[in-house]
PDB file of N, CA, C and O in Angstrom:
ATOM      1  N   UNK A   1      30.697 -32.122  74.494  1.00  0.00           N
ATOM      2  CA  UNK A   1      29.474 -31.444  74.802  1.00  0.00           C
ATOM      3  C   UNK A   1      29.090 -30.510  73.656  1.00  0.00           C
ATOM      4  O   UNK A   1      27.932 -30.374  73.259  1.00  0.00           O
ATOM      5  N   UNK A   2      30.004 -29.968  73.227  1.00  0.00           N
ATOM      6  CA  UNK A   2      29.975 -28.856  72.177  1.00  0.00           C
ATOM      7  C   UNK A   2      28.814 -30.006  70.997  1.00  0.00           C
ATOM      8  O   UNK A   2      27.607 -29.823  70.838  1.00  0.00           O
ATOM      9  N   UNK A   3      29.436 -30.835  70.511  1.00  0.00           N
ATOM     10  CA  UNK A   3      28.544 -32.118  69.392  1.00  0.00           C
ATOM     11  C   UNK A   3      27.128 -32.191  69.785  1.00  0.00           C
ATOM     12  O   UNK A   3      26.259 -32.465  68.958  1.00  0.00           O
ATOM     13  N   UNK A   4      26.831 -31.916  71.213  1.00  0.00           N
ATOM     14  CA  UNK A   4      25.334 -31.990  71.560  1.00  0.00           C
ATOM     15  C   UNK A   4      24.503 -30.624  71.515  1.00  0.00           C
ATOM     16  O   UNK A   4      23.296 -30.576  71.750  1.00  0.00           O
ATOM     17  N   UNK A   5      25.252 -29.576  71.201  1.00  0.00           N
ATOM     18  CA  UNK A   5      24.962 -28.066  71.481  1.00  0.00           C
ATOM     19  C   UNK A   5      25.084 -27.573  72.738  1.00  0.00           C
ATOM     20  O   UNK A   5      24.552 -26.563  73.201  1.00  0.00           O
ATOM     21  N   UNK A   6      25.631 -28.150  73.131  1.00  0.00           N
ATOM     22  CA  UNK A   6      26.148 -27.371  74.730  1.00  0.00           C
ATOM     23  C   UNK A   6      27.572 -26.532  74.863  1.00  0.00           C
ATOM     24  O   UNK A   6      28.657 -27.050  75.127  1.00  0.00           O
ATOM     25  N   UNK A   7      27.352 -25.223  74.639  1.00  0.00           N
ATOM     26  CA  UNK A   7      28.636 -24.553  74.718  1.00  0.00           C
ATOM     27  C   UNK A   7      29.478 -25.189  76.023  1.00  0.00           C
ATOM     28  O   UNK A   7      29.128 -25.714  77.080  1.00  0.00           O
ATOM     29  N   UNK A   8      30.918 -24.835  75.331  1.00  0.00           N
ATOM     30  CA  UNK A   8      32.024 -25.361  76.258  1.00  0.00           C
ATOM     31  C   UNK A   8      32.918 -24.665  76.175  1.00  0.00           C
ATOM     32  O   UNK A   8      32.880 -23.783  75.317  1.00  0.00           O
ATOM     33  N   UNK A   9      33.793 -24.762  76.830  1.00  0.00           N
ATOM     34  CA  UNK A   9      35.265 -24.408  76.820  1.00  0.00           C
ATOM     35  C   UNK A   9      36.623 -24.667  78.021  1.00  0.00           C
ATOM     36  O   UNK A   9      36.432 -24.887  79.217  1.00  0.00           O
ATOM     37  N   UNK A  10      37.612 -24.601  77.535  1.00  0.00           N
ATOM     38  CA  UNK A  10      38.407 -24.891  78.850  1.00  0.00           C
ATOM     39  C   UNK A  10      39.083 -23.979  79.968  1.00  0.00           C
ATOM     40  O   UNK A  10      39.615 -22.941  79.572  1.00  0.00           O
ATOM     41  N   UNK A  11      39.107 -24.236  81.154  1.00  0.00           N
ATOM     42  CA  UNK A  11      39.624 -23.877  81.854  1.00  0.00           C
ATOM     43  C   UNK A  11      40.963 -24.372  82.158  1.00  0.00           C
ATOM     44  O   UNK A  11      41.051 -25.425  82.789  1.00  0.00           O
ATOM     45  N   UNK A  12      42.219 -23.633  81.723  1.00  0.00           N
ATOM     46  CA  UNK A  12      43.700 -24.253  81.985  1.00  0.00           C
ATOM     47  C   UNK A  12      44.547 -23.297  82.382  1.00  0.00           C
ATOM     48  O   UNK A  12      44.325 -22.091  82.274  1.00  0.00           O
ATOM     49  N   UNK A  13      45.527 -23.793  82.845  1.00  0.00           N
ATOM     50  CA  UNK A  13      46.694 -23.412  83.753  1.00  0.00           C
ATOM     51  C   UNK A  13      47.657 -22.992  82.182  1.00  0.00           C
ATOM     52  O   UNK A  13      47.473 -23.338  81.015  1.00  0.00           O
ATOM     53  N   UNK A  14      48.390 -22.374  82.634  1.00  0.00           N
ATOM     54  CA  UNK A  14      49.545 -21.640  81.608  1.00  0.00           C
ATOM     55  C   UNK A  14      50.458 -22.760  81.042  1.00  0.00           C
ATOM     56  O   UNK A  14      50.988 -22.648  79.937  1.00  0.00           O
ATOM     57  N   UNK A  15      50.591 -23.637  81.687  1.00  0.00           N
ATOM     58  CA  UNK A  15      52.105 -24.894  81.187  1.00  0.00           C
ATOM     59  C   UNK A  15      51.002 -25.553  80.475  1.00  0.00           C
ATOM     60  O   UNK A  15      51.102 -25.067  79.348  1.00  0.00           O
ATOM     61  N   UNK A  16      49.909 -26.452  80.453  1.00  0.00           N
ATOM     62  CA  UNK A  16      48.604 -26.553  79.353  1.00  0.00           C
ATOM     63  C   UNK A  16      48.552 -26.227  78.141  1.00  0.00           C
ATOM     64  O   UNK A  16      48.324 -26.935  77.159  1.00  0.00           O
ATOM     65  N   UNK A  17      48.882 -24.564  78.253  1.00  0.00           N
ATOM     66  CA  UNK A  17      48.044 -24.066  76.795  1.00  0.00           C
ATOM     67  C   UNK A  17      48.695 -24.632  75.803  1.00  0.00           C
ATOM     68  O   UNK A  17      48.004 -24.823  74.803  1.00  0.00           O
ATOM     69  N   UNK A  18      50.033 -25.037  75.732  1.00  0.00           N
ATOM     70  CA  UNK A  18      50.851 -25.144  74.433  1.00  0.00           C
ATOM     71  C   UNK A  18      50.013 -26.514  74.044  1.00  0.00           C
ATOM     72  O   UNK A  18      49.698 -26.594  72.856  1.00  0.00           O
ATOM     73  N   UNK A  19      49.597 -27.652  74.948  1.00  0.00           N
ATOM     74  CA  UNK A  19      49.387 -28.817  75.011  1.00  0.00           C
ATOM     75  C   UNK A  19      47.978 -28.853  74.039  1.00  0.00           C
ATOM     76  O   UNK A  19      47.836 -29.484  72.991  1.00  0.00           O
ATOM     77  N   UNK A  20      47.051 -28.032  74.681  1.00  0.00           N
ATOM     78  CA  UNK A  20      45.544 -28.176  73.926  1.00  0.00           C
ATOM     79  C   UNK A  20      45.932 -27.084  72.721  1.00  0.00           C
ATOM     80  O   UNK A  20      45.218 -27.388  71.765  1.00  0.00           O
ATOM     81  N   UNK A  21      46.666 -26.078  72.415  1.00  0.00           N
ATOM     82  CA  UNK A  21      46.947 -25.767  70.950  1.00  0.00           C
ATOM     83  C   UNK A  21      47.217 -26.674  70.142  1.00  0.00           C
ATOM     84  O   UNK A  21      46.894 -26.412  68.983  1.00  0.00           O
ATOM     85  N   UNK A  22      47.763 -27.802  70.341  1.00  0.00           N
ATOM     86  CA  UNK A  22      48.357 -28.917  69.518  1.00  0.00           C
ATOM     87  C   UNK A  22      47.563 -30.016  69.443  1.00  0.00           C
ATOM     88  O   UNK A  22      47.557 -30.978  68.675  1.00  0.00           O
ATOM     89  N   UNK A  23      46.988 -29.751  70.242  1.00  0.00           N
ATOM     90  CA  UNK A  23      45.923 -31.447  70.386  1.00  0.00           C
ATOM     91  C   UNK A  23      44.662 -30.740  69.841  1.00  0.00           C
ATOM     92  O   UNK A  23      44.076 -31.378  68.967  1.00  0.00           O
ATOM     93  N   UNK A  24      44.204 -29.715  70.136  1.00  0.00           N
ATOM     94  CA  UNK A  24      43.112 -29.660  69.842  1.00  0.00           C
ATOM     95  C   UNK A  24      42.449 -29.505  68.127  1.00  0.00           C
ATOM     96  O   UNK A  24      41.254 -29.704  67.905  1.00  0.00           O
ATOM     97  N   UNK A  25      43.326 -29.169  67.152  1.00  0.00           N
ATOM     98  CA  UNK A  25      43.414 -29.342  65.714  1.00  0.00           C
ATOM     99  C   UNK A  25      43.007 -31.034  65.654  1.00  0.00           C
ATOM    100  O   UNK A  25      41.932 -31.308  65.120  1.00  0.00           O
ATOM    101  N   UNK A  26      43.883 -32.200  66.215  1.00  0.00           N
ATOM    102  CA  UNK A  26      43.361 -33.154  66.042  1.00  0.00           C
ATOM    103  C   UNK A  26      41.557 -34.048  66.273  1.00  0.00           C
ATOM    104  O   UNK A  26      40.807 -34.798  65.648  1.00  0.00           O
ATOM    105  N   UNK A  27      41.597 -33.634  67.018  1.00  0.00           N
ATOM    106  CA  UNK A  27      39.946 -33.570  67.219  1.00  0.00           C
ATOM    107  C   UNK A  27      39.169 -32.508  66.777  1.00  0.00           C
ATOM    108  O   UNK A  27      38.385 -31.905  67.511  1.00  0.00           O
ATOM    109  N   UNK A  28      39.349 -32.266  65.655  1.00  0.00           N
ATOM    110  CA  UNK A  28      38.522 -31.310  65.288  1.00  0.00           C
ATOM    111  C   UNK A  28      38.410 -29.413  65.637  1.00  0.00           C
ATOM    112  O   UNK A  28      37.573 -28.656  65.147  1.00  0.00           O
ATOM    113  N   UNK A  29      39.266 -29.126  66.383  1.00  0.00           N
ATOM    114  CA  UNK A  29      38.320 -28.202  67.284  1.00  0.00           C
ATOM    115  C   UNK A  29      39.674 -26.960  67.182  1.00  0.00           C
ATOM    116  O   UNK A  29      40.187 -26.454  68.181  1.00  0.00           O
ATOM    117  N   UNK A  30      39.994 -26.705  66.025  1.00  0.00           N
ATOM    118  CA  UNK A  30      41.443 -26.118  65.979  1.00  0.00           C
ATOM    119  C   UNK A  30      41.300 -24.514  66.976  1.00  0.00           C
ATOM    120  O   UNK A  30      42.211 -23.799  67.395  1.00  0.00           O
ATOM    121  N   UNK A  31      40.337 -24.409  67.065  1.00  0.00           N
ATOM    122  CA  UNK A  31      39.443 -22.900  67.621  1.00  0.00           C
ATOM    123  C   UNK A  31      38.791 -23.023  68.985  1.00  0.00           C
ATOM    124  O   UNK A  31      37.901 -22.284  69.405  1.00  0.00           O
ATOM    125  N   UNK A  32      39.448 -24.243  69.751  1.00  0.00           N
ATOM    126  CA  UNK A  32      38.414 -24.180  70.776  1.00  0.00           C
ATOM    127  C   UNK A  32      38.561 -23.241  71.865  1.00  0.00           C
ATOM    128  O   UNK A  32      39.658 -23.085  72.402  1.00  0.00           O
ATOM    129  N   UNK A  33      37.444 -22.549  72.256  1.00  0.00           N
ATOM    130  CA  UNK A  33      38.191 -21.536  73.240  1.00  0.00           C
ATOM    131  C   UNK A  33      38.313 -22.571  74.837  1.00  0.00           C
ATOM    132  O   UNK A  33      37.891 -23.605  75.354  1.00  0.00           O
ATOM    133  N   UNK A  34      39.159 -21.462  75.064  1.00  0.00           N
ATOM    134  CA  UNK A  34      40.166 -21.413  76.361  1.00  0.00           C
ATOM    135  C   UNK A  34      40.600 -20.509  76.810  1.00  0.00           C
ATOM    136  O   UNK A  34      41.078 -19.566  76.180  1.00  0.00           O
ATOM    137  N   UNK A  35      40.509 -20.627  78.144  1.00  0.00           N
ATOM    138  CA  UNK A  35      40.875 -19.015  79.232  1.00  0.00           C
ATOM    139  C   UNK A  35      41.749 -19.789  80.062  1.00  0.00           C
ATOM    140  O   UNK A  35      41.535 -20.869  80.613  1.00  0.00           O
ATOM    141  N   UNK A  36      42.898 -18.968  80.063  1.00  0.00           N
ATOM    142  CA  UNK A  36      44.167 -19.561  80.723  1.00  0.00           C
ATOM    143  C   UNK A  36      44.379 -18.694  81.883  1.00  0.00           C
ATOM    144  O   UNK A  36      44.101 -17.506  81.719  1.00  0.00           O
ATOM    145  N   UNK A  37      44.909 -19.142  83.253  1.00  0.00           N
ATOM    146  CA  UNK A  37      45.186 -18.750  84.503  1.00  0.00           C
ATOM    147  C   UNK A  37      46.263 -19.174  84.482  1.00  0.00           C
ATOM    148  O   UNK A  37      46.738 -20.142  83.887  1.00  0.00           O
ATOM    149  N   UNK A  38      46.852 -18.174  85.394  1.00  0.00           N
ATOM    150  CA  UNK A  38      48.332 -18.477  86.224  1.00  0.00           C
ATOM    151  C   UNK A  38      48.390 -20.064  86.895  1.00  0.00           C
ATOM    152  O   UNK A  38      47.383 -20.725  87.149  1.00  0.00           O
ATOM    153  N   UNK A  39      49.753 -20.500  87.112  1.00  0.00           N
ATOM    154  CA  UNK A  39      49.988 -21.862  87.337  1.00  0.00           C
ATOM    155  C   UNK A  39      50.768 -21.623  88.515  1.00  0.00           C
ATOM    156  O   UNK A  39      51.671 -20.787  88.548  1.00  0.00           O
ATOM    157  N   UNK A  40      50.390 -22.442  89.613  1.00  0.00           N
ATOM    158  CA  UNK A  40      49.272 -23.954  90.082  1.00  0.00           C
ATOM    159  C   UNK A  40      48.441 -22.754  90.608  1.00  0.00           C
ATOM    160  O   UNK A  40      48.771 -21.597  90.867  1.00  0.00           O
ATOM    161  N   UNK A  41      46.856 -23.625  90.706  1.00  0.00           N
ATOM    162  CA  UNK A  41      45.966 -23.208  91.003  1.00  0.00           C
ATOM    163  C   UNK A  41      45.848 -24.226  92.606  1.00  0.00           C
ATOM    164  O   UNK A  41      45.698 -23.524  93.606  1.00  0.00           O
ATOM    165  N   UNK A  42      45.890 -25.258  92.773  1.00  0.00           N
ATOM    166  CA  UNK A  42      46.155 -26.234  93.744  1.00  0.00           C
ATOM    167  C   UNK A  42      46.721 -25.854  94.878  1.00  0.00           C
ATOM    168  O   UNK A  42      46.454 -26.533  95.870  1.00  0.00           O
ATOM    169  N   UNK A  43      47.531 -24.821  95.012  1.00  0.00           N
ATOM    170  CA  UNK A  43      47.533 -24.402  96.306  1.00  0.00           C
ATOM    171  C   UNK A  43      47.189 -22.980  96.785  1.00  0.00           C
ATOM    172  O   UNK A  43      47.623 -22.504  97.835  1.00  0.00           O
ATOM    173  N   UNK A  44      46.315 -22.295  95.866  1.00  0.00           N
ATOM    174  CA  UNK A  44      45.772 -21.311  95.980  1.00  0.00           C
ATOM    175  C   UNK A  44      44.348 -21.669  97.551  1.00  0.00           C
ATOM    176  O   UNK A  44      43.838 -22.717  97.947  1.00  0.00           O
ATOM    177  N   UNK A  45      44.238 -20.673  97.857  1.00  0.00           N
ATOM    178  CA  UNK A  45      43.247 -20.887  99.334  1.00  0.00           C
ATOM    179  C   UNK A  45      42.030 -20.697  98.565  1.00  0.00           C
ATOM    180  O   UNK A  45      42.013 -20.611  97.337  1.00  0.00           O
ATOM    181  N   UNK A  46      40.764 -20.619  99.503  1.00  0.00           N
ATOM    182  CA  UNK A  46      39.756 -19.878  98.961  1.00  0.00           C
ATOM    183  C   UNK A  46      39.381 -18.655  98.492  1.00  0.00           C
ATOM    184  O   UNK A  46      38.507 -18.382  97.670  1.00  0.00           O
ATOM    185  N   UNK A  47      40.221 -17.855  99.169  1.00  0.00           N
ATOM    186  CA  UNK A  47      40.002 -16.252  98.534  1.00  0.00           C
ATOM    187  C   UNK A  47      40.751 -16.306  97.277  1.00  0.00           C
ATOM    188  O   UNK A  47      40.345 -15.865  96.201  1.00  0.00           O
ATOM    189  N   UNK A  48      41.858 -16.872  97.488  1.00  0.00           N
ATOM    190  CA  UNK A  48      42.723 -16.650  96.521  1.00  0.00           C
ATOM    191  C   UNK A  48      41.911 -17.210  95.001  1.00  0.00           C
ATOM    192  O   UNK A  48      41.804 -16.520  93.987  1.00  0.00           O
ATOM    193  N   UNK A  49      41.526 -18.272  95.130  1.00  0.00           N
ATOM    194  CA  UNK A  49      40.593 -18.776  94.526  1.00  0.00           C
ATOM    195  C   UNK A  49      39.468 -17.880  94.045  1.00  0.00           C
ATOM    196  O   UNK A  49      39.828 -17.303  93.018  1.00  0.00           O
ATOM    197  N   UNK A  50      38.487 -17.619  94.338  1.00  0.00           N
ATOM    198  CA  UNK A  50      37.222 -16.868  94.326  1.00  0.00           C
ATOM    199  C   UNK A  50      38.165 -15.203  93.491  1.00  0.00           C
ATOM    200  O   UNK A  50      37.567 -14.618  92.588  1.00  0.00           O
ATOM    201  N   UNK A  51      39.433 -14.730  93.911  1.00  0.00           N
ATOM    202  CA  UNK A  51      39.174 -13.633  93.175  1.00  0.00           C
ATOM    203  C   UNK A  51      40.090 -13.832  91.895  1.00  0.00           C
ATOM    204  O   UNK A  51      40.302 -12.999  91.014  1.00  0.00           O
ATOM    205  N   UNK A  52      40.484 -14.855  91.971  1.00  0.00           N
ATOM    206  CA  UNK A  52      41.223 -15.610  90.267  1.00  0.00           C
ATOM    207  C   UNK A  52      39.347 -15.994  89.387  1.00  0.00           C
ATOM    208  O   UNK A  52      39.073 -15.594  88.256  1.00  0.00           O
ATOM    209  N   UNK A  53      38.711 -16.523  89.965  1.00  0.00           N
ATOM    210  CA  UNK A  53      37.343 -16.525  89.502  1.00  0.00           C
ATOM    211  C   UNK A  53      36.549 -15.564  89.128  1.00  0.00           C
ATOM    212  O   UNK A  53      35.768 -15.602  88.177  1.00  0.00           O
ATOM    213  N   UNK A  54      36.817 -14.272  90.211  1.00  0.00           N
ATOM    214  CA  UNK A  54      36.205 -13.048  89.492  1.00  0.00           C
ATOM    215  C   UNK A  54      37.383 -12.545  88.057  1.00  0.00           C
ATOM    216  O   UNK A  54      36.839 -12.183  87.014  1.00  0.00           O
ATOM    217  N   UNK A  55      38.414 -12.558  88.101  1.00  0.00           N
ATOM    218  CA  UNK A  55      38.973 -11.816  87.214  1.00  0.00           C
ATOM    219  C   UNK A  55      38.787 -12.680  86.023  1.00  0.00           C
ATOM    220  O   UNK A  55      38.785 -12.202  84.889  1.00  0.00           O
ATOM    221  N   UNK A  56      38.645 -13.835  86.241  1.00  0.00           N
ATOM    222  CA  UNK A  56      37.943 -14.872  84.427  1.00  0.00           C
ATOM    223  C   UNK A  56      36.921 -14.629  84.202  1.00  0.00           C
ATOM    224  O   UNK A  56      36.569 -14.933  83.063  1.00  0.00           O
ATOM    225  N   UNK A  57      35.933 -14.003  85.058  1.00  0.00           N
ATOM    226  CA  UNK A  57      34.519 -14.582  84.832  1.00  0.00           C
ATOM    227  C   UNK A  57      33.860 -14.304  83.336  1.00  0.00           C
ATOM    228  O   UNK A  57      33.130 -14.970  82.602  1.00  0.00           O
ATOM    229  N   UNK A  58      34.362 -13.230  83.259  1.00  0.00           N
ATOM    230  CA  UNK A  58      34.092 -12.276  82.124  1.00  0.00           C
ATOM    231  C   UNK A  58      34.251 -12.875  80.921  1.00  0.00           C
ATOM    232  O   UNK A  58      33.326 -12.960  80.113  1.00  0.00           O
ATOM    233  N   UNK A  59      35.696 -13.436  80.663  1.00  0.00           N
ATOM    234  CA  UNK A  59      36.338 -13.697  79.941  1.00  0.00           C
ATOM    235  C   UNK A  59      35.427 -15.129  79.397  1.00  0.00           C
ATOM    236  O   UNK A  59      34.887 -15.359  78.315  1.00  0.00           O
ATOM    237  N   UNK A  60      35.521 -15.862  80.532  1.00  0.00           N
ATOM    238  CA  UNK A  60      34.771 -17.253  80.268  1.00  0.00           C
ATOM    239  C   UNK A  60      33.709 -17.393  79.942  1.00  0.00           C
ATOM    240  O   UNK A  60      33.506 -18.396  79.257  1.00  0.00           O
ATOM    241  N   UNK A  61      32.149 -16.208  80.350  1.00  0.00           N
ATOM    242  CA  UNK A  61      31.078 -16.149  79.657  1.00  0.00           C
ATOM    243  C   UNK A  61      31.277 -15.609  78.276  1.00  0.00           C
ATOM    244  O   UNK A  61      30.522 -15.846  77.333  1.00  0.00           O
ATOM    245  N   UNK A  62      32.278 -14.915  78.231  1.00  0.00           N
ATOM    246  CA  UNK A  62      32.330 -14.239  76.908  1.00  0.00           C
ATOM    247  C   UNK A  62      33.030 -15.271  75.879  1.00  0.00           C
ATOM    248  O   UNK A  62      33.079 -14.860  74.719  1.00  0.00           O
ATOM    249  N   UNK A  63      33.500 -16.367  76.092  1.00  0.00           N
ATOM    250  CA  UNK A  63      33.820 -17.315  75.253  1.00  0.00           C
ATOM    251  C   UNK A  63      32.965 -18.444  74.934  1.00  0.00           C
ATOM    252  O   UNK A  63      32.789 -19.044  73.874  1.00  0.00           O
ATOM    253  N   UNK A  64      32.476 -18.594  76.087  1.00  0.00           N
ATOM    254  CA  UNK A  64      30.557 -19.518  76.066  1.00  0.00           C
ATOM    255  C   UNK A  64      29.343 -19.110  74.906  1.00  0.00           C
ATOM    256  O   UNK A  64      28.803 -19.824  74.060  1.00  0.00           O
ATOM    257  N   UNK A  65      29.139 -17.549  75.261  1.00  0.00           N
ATOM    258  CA  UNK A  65      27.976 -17.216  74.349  1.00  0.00           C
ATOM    259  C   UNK A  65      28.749 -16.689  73.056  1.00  0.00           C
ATOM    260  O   UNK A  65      28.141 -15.946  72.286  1.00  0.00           O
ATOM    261  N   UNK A  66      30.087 -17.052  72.791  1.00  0.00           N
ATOM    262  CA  UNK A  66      30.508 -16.574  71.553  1.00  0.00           C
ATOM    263  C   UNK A  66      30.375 -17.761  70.321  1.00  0.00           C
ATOM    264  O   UNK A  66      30.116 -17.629  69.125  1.00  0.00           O
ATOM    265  N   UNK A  67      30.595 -18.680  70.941  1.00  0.00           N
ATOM    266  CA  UNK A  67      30.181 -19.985  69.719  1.00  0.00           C
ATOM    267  C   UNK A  67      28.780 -20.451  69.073  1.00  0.00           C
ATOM    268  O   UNK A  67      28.753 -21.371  68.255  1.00  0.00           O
TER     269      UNK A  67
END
């Protein structure tokens, strides 16, 4: 999406990050941002959910309008 001008970035779990640090140099993108959360998210409920969402939110617009 980023190639079309559409800011992006990822949303990942902590056991992840090492994975897209390493991969992501290969495609180009040695800088891509990413906001990492605690791991598993999958059995988190809805609240639990929604206030893991407020505490990124910030983080994740602020990595959107930074590119």
């Amino acid at each position: 999406m980023e190639s079309r001008g559409i800011p992006s970035m990822l949303l990942i779990t902590e056991p992840f990050q090492p994975v897209v640090e390493s991969f992501a140099p290969t495609v180009g993108m040695a800088s891509y941002p990413a906001v990492t959360v605690p791991h598993p998210v999958s059995t988190l409920d809805d609240e639990s959910l929604r206030k893991l969402a407020a505490a990124v939110i910030d983080e994740a617009v602020a990595r959107l309008i930074a590119a």
